[in-house]
C-alpha positions in Angstrom: 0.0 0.0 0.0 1.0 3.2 -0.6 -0.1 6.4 0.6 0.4 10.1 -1.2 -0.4 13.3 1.2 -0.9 16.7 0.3 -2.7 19.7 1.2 -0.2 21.2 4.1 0.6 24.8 4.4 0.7 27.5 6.7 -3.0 29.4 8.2 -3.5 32.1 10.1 -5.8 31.1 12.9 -8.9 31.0 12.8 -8.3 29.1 8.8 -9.2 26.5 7.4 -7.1 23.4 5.5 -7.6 20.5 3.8 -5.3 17.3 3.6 -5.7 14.8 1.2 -4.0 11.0 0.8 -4.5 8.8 -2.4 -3.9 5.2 -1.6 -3.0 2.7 -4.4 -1.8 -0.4 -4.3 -3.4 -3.4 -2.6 -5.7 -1.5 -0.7 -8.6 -4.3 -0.4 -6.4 -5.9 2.8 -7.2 -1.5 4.5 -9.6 -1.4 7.7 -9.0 2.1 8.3 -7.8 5.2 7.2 -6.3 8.0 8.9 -4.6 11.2 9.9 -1.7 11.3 12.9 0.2 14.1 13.8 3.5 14.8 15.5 4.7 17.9 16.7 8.3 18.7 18.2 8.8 17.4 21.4 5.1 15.2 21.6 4.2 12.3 20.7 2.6 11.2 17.5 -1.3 11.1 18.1 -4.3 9.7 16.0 -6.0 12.6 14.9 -8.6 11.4 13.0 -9.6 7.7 11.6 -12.5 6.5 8.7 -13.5 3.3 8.7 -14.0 1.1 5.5 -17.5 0.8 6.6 -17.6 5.2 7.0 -17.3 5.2 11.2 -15.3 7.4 12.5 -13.9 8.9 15.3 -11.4 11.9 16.4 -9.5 13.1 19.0 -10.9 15.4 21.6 -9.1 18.3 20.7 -10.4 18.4 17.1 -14.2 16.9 17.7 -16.2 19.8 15.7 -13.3 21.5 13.8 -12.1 18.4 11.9 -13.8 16.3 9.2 -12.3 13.4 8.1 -14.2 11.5 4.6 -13.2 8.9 2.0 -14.1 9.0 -1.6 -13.8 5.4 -2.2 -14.0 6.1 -6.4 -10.7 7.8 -6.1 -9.3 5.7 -2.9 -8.4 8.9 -1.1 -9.0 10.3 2.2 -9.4 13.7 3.1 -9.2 16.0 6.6 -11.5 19.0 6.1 -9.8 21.1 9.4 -11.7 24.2 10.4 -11.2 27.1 13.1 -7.3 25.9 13.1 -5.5 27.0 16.3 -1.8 27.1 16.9 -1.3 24.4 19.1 -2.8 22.1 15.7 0.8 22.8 14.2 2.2 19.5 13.4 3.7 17.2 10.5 0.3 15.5 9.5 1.2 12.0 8.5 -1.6 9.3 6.5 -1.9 6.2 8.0 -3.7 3.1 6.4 -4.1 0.2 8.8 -5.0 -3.8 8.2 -6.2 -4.8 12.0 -4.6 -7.8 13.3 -2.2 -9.1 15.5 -0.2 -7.2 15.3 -1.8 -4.4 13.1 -0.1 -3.4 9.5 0.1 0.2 9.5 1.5 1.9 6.1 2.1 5.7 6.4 2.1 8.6 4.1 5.0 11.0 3.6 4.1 14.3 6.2 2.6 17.2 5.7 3.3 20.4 7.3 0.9 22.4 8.9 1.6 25.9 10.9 -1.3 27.7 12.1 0.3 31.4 13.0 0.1 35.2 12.6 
């Protein structure tokens, strides 16, 4: 599987972005789709995840701000972020995941985002 990112950038606060990530490859064996993101000095954290069967669930820091989707015709996944603050500055990385034990993950190259004045 592999995964192509884009949409990163720098925002003002208060702005909106939107990621994308176009999987190809052999994506039947995908569970879930999804956005991580690491900023200096913290950990990498789920952001936001997309089911193959469209559930979905986010962080609490993003819950109302963020929309994650999936157009399945193209195989990419996108992360509508609204009302972006500074503490959402991060490398945004895709992540595609087969559940198991242990889980396959396949990431995405990052994406920068800075949210500042």
């Amino acid at each position: 599987v592999q995964l192509q990112a884009s949409g990163g950038g720098l925002v003002q606060p208060g702005g909106s972005l939107r990621l994308s990530c176009a999987a190809s490859g052999s994506i039947f064996s995908i569970n879930a789709l999804g956005w991580y993101r690491q900023a200096p000095g913290k950990q990498r954290e789920l952001v936001a995840q997309i089911t193959s069967n469209g559930r979905t669930n986010y962080i609490d820091s993003v819950k109302g701000r963020f929309t994650i989707s999936r157009d399945n015709a193209k195989n990419t996944v996108y992360l509508q972020m609204s009302s972006l603050k500074p503490e959402d500055t991060a490398v945004y990385l895709c992540n595609a995941v087969e559940w198991g034990i242990p889980n396959i993950n396949y990431w995405g190259q990052g994406t920068q985002v800075t949210v500042s004045s």
